[in-house]
Every structure is written in C-alpha cells, then in structure tokens.
C-alpha positions as a Python dict, from the first residue, in 0.01 Angstrom:
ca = {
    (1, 'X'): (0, 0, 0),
    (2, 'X'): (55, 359, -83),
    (3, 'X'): (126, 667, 183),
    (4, 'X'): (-209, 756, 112),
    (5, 'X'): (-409, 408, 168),
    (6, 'X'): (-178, 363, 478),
    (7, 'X'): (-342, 726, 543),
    (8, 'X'): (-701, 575, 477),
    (9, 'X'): (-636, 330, 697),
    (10, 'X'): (-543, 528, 1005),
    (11, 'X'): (-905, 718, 994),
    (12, 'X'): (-1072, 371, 1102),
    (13, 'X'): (-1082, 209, 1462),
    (14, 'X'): (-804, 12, 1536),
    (15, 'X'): (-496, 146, 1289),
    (16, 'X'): (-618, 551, 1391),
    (17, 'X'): (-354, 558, 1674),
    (18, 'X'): (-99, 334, 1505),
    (19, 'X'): (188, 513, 1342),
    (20, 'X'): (255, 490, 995),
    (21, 'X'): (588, 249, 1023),
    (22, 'X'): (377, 18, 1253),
    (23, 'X'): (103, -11, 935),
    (24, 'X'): (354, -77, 720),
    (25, 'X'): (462, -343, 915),
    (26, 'X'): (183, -522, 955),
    (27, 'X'): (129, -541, 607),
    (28, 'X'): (426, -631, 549),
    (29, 'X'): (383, -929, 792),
    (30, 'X'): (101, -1032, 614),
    (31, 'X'): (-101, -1122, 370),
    (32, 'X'): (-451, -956, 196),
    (33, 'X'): (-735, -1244, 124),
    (34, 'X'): (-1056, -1157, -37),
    (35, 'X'): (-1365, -1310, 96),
    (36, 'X'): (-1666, -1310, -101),
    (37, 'X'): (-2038, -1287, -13),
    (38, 'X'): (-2129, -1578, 335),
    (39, 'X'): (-1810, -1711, 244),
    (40, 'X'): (-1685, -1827, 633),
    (41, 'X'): (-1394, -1661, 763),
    (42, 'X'): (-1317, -1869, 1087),
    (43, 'X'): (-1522, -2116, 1307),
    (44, 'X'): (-1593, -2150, 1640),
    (45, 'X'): (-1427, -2378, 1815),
    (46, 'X'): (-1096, -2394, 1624),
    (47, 'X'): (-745, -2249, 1745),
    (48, 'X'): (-667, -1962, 1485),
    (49, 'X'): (-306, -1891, 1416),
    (50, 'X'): (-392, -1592, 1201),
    (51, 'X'): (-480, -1262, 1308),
    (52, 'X'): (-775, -1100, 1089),
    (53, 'X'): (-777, -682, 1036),
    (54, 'X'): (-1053, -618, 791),
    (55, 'X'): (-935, -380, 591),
    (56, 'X'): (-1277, -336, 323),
    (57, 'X'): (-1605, -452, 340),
    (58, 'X'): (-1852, -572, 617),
    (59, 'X'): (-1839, -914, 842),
    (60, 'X'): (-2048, -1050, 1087),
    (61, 'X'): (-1965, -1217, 1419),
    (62, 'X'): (-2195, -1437, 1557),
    (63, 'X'): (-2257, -1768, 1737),
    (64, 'X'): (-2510, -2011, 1706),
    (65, 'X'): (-2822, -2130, 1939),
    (66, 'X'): (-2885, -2471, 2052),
    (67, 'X'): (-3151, -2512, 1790),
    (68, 'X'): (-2852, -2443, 1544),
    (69, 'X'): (-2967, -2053, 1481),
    (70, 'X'): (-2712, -1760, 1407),
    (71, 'X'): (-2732, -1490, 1674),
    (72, 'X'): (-2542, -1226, 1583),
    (73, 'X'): (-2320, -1031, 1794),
    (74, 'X'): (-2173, -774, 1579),
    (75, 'X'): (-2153, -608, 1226),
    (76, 'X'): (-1831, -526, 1182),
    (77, 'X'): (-1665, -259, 914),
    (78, 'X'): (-1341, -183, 734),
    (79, 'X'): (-1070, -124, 1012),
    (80, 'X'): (-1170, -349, 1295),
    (81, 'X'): (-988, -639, 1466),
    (82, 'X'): (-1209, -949, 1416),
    (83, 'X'): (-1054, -1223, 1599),
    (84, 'X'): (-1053, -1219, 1984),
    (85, 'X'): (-771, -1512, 2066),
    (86, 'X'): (-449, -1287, 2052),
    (87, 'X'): (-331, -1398, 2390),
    (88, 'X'): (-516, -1706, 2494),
    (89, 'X'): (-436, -2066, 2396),
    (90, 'X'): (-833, -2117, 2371),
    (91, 'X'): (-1025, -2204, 2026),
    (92, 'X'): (-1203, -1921, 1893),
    (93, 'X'): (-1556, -1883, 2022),
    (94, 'X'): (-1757, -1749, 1767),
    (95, 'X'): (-1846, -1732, 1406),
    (96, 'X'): (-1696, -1501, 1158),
    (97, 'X'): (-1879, -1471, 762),
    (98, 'X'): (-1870, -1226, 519),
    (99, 'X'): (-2164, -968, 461),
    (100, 'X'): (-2031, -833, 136),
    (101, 'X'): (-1725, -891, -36),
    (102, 'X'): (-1373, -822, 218),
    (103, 'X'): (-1055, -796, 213),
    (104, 'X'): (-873, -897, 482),
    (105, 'X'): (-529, -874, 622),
    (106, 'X'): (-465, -1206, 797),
    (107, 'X'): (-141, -1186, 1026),
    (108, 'X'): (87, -1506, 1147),
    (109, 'X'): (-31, -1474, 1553),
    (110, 'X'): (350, -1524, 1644),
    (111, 'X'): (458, -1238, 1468),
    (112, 'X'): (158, -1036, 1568),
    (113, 'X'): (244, -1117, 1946),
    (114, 'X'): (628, -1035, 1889),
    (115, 'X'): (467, -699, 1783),
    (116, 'X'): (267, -600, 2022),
    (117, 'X'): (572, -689, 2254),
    (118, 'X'): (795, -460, 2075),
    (119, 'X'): (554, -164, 2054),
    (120, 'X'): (300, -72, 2339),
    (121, 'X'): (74, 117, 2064),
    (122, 'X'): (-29, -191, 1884),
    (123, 'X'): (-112, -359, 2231),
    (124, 'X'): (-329, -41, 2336),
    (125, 'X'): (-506, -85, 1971),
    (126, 'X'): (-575, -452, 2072),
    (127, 'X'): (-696, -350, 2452),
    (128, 'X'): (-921, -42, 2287),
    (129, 'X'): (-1074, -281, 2055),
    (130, 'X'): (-1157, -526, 2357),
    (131, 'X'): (-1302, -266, 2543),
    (132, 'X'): (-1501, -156, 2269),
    (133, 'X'): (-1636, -518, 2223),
    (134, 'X'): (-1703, -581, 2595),
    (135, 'X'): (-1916, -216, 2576),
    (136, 'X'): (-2120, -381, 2324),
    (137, 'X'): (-2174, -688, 2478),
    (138, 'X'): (-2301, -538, 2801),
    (139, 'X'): (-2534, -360, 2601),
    (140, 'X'): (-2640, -660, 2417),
    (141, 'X'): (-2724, -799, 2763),
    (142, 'X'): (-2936, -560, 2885),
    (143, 'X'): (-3106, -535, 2559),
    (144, 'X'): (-3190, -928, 2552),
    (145, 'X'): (-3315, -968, 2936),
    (146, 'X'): (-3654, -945, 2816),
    (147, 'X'): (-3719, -570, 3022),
    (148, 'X'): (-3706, -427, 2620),
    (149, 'X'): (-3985, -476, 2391),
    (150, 'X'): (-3862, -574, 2015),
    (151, 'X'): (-3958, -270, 1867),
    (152, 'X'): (-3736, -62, 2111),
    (153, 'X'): (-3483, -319, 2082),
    (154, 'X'): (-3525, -352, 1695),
    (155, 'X'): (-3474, 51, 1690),
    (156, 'X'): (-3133, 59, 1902),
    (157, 'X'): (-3012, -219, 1671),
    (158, 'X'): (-3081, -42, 1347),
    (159, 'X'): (-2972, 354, 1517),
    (160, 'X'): (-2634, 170, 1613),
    (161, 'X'): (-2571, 46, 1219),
    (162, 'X'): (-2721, 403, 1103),
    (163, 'X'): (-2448, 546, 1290),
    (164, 'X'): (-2176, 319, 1146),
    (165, 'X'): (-2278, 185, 793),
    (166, 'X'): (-2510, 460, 739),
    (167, 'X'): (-2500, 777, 451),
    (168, 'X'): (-2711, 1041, 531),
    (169, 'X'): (-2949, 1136, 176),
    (170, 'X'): (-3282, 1396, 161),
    (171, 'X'): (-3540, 1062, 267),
    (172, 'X'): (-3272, 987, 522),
    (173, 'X'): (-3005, 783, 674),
    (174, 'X'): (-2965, 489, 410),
    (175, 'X'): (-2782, 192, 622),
    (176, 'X'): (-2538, 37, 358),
    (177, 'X'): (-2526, -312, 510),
    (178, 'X'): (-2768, -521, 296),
    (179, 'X'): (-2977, -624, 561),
    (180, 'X'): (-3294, -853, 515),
    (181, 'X'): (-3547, -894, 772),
    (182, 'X'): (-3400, -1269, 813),
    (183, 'X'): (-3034, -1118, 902),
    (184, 'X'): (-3229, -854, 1143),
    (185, 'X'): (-3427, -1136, 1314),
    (186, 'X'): (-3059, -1334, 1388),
    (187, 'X'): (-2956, -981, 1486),
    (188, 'X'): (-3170, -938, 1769),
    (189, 'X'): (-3249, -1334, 1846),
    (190, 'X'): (-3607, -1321, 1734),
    (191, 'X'): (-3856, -1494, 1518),
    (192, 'X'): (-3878, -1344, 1112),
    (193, 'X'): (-4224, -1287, 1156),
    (194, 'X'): (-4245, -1108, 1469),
    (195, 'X'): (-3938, -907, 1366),
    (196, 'X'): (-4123, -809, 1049),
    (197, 'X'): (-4453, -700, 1257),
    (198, 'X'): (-4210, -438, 1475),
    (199, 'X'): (-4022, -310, 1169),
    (200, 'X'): (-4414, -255, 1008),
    (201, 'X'): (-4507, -87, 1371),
    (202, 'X'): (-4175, 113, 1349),
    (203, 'X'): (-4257, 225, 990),
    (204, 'X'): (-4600, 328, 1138),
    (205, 'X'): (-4431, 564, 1350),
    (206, 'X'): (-4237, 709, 1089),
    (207, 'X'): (-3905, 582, 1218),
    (208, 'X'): (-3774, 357, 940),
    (209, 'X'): (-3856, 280, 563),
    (210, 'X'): (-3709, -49, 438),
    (211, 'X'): (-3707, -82, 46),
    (212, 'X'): (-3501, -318, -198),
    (213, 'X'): (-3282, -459, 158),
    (214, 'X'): (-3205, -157, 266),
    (215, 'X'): (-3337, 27, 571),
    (216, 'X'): (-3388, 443, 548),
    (217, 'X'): (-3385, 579, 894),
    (218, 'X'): (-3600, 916, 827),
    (219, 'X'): (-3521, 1029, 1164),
    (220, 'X'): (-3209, 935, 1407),
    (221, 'X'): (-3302, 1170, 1677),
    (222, 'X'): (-3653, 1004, 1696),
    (223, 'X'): (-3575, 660, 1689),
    (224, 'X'): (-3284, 704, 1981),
    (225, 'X'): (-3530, 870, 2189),
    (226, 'X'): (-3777, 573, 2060),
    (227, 'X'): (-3514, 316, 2247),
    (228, 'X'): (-3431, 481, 2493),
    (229, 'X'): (-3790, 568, 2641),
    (230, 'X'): (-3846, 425, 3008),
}
C-alpha cells in the first residue's frame, strides 16, 4: 500500500492511533485475502493462528443457538480487529462470515504477538478494541433480558448500524449493510415474523422505511429517543 491508503487506513478504529511504520509493518507481515459474499472466515471452536484486520467490506460475528440458529453479535466494518484469541491458547468462540465482499489482512499470531511486545501502541489498539467489544456486549445484555420490547430493541439495533454503515441522503439515513429482515431477526435473536410486525409498527411511527434490503432511517433523533424511552 501507498502513503495515502496507509493514510485511509489510520481514519478507522483500530490502525487511527498506530503510526505509519507500525502499518507498514503489519502489512508487510502479512497477507490480503478476499472473501466473497457468506463465504466463512473462521469457526468457532478452532485455534486460529492468524490474526484478521478487515481492511474493506462488512463481516459479521456471531454464534449459534442450541436449535442451530445464528445470533449475531456484531456487524463489523473496514478497520476493525475481528478475531478475539491474541493472547489465549483457547479455540475461537464465535463465528466469523462475510456480509459483502472483504478484504482482509490475515497476520501469522506469532509475529503479531512479537509486535505488540515490541511496541505498546499496537497492544493499546488490541486493549481499545476489547473494550469496545465488551461495551457492546453489556449492552447486548441488557437489551436481551426481556425488560425491552422488540420494537425498542429492533430501533437501538438499526440507530447503532445508522451510525456506522449509514449515509445520510434527503429521505434519510440509508444503512449500507444489505440487511434482510432474516439477518435482522438473527440480529436481535427473534422470530422473522415477529421481527417483520415491529419493523411494520416502526414504519408506522415514521421511524424507518425499508425498500429493496435496505433500511432508510428518516429520523435518528426520533428513533434514539424511541429506544431509549423508560
């Protein structure tokens, strides 16, 4: 890559702290694999000696239900740190796929780890990252205990991927994630059809418009105070 890619780069979440030698480093170190649409990325319960930076694109992370069911944990974009086994000897616990198309930089975990010994600043990009992850986690707790009614929880779900995958038009916020009503039900660990009856309520209310897979959010302001309601 380029000065001004390595540039790109350093406006997303994990490489924006990361000096520009570091980058180069770490793509030097390793190698860029393109992933196409569902194509699996890793599996649960295998130990990964690769670390994965996605560089382009969208993934999701999820794990599956006893009855064999994604739930999804995260939608991930360009510049995030998708594999969470950097310093354990443990498998990997969950699910990565492919959204979209990706490229990914995938990283021999030795080398990473001899890294992040050498310079603190890739370490404190790895601990940010976990933080970040554990944040949303706690949220998806509170979120699932059954205190939130699916609409409210169906809004905070699509406000969050407004605010990351989402480009602001006249109608709207137009979330760029090609998300069907299937991928939304694994999202928030309910049924199609009763996902499909909130989205209907929510479009009722004027808070989202969802046309050809894609989901306009008319008003942000409106649907966070819509979730956030006691």
């Amino acid at each position: 890559m380029n000065t001004s890619s390595i540039q790109q780069l350093q406006t997303s979440a994990f490489f924006k702290d990361l000096p520009q030698d570091i980058i180069q480093t770490l793509l030097n170190l390793g190698r860029l694999c393109e992933y196409s649409k569902r194509e699996i990325i890793f599996h649960a319960g295998i130990y990964e000696e690769q670390v994965y930076l996605l560089l382009e694109g969208e993934v999701m992370v999820y794990n599956l239900t006893k009855h064999g069911n994604k739930k999804i944990l995260f939608i991930l974009g360009k510049g995030h740190l998708l594999n969470h086994n950097i310093v354990s000897q443990r498998p990997v616990s969950v699910f990565c796929e492919a959204v979209q198309s990706a490229q990914i930089l995938e990283i021999p975990l030795r080398n990473f780890q001899k890294l992040m010994i050498c310079h603190p600043c890739l370490t404190q990009a790895v601990m940010t990252e976990y933080e970040r992850y554990i944040w949303r986690l706690s949220h998806q707790l509170k979120n699932t205990s059954g205190s939130l009614l699916l609409e409210r929880k169906i809004a905070a779900k699509l406000w969050k991927l407004g605010r990351d995958f989402g480009v602001r038009k006249k109608d709207g916020v137009h979330i760029q994630v090609k998300l069907t009503m299937t991928l939304l039900a694994d999202f928030v660990g309910a049924p199609r059809e009763n996902v499909s009856r909130a989205c209907k309520s929510l479009s009722q209310r004027d808070l989202l418009y969802y046309q050809n897979q894609q989901f306009i959010l008319p008003n942000m302001d409106g649907l966070s105070d819509f979730y956030k309601q006691k």
